[in-house]
C-alpha positions as CSV (number, residue, x, y, z in Angstrom):
1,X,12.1,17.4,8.3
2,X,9.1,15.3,7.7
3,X,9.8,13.2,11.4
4,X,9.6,16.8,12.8
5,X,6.0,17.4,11.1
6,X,4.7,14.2,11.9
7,X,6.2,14.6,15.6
8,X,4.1,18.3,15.7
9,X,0.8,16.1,13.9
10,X,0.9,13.6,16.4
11,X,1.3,16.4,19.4
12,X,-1.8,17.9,17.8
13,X,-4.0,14.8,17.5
14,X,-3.3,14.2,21.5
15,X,-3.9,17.8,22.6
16,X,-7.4,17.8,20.4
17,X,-8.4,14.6,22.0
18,X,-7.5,15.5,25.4
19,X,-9.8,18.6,25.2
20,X,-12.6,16.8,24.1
21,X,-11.7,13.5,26.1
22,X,-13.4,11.4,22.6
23,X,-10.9,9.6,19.8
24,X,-11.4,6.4,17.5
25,X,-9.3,3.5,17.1
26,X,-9.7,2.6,13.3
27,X,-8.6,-0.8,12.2
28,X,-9.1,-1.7,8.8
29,X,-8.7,-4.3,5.6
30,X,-8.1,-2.7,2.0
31,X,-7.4,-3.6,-1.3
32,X,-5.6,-1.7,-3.9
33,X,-4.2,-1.3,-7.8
34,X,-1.0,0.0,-9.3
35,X,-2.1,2.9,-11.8
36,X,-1.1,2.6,-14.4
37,X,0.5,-0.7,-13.4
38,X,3.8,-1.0,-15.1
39,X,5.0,-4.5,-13.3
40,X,2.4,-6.4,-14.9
41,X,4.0,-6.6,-18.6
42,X,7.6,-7.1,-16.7
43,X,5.3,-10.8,-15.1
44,X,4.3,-11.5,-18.3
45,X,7.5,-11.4,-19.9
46,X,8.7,-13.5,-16.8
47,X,6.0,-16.1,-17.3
48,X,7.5,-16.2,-21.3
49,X,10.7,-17.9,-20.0
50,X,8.8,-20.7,-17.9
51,X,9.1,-23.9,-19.0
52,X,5.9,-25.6,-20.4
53,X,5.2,-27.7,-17.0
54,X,5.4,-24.8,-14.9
55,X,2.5,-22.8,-13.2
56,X,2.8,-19.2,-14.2
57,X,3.1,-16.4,-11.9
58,X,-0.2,-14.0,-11.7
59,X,0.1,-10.4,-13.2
60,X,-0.2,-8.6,-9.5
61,X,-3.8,-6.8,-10.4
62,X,-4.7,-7.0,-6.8
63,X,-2.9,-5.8,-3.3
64,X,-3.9,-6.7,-0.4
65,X,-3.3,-4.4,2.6
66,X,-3.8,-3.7,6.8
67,X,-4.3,-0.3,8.1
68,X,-3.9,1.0,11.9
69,X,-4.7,4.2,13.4
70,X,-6.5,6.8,15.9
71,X,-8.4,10.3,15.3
72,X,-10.1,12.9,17.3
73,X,-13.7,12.8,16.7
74,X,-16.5,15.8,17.1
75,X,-14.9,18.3,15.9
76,X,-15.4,20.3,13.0
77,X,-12.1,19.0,11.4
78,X,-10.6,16.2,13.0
79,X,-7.2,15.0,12.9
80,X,-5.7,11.3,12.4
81,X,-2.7,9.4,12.3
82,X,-2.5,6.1,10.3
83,X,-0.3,3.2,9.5
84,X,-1.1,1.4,6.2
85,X,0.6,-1.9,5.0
86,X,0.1,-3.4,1.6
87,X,1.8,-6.6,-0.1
88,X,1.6,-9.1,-2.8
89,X,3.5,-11.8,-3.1
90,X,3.4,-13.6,-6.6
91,X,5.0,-17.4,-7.6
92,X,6.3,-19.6,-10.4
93,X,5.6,-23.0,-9.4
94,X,7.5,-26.4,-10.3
95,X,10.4,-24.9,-11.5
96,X,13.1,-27.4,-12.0
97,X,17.2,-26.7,-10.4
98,X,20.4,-27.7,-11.6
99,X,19.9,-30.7,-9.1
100,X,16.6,-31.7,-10.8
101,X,14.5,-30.9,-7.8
102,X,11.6,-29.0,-8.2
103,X,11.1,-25.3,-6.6
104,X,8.8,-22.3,-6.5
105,X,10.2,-18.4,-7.7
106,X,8.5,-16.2,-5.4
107,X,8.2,-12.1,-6.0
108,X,7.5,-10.0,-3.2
109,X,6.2,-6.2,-3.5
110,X,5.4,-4.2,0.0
111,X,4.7,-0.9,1.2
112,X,4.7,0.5,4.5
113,X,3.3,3.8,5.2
114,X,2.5,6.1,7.7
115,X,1.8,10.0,8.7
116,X,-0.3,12.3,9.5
117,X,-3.9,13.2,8.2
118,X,-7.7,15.2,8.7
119,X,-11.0,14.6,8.0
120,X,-14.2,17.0,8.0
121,X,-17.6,16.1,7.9
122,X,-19.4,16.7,4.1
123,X,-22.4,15.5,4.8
124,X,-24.6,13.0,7.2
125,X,-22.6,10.6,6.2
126,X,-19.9,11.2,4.3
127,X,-16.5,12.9,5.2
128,X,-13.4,13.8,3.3
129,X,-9.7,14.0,3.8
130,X,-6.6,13.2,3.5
131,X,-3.1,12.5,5.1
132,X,0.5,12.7,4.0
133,X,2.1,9.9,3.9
134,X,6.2,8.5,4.1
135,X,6.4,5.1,2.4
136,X,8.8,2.1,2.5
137,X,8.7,0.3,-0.5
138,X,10.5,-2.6,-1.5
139,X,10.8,-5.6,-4.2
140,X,12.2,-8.6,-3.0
141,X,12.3,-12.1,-4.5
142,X,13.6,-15.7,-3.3
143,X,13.2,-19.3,-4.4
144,X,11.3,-21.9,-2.1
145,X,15.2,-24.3,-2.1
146,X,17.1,-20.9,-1.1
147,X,15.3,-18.8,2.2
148,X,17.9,-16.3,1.4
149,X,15.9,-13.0,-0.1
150,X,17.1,-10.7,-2.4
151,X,16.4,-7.1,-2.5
152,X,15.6,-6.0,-6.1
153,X,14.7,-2.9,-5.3
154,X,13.8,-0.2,-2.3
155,X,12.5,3.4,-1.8
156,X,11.6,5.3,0.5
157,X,9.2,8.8,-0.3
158,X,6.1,11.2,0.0
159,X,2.8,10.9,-0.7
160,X,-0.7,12.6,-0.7
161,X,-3.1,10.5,0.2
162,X,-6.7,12.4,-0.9
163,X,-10.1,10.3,0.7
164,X,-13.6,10.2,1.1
165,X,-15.3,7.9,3.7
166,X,-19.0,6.8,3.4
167,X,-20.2,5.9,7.0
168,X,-22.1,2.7,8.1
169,X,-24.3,3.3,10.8
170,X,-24.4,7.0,12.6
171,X,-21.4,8.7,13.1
172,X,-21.8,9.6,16.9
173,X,-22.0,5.3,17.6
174,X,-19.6,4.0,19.8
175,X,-18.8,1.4,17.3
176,X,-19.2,1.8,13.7
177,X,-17.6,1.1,10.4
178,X,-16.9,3.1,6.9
179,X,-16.0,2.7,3.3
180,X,-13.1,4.4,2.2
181,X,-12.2,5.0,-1.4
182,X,-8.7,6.3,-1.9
183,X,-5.9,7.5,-3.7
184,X,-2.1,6.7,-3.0
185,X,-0.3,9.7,-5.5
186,X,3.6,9.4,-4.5
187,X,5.7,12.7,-4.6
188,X,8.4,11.0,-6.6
189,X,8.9,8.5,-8.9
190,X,10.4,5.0,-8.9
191,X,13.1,3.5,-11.0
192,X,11.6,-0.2,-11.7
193,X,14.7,-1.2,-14.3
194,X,16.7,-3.4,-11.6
195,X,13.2,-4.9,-11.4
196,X,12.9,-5.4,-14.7
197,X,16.5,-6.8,-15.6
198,X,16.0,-9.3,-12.8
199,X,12.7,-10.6,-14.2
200,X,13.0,-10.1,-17.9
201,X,16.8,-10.2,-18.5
202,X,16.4,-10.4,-22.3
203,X,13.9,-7.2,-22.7
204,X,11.0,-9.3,-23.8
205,X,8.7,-6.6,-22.6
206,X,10.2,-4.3,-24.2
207,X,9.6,-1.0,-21.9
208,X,10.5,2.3,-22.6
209,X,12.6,4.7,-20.2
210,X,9.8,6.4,-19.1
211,X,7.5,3.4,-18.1
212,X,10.8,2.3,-16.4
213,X,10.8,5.8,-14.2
214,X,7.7,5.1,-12.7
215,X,4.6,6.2,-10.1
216,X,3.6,3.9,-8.1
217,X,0.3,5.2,-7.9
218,X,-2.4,3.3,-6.1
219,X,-6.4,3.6,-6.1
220,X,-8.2,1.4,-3.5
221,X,-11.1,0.7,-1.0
222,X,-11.0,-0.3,2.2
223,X,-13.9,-1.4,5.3
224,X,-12.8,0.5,8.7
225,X,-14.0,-0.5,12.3
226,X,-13.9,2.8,14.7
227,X,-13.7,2.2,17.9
228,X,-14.6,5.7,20.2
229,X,-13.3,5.9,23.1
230,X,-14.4,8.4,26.4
């Protein structure tokens, strides 16, 4: 169903800027938080286990993330179609094995998303919008002796994606850049306990049920580069 919608979205965006021969390329670098963020006592609990020699793994406050996409432009709503990529990846350092050699625990968390969006202008320069968005997410951890990752845990699901852009420079530039301040509110919720059994096998943190059945909201900012093309 939502291939089919994105499929009609993406028809759309080409046949608006085909009539007014103008679209962007938008590039961009954001960075993001979990809200409420519900891995971050699960790390703690983690780091409770090191042994006293060992670097403790950071509480994942920060994501970074890449974003790709095109949009008609000059219109009085303008349509859009965006990839955005996120990821942290978190370690334990000098950990010691059964062998007596030292190694790193390394925790992985990803998204991929993409869809469909709009945008209208709200002011001189600022716009709003928004896009809905179907997400890959994933949890995945290996050691630095063993390549081999595991898959903790993986999703895929629906999102709105509300936004408001502040412009750098005047809009009808060729080149030009924005800020973008955004929220990532998924459909559905995520179950984080095979997450949380992995990292904290003894309960140390202690979570409830319901901080367990997650959502993996997201608030964030990112810098864009538009590119117009004729």
């Amino acid at each position: 169903m939502m291939k089919h919608i994105y499929l009609i979205f993406f028809i759309s965006i080409i046949c608006a800027t085909q009539a007014r021969s103008q679209f962007s390329i938008d590039v961009g670098y954001f960075g993001s938080t979990l809200v409420p963020n519900n891995i971050r006592p699960v790390i703690q609990a983690f780091n409770s286990y090191l042994p006293d020699n060992a670097r403790a793994m950071k509480r994942m406050n920060y994501m970074n993330g890449f974003s790709f996409g095109f949009s008609s432009t000059g219109n009085p709503t303008n349509l859009m179609f965006e990839y955005n990529g996120s990821f942290a990846s978190l370690s334990a350092k000098r950990l010691v094995n059964a062998n007596n050699g030292q190694y790193n625990y390394i925790f992985n968390y990803s998204t991929h998303a993409v869809g469909p969006g709009f945008n209208v202008e709200a002011g001189k320069r600022l716009l709003i919008g928004g896009s809905v968005l179907y997400n890959f997410l994933s949890f995945k951890n290996y050691t630095s002796d063993n390549n081999s990752r595991q898959v903790i845990k993986k999703q895929q699901l629906i999102s709105l994606k509300p936004f408001f852009d502040i412009v750098l420079g005047q809009q009808n530039d060729r080149v030009n850049a924005s800020l973008r301040f955004f929220a990532n509110i998924p459909l559905k919720k995520t179950d984080i306990s095979n997450v949380y059994n992995t990292l904290d096998p003894e309960n140390r943190a202690a979570l409830t049920s319901e901080q367990l059945n997650t959502r993996m909201t997201t608030l964030g900012v990112s810098l864009i580069l538009h590119n117009k093309r004729y």
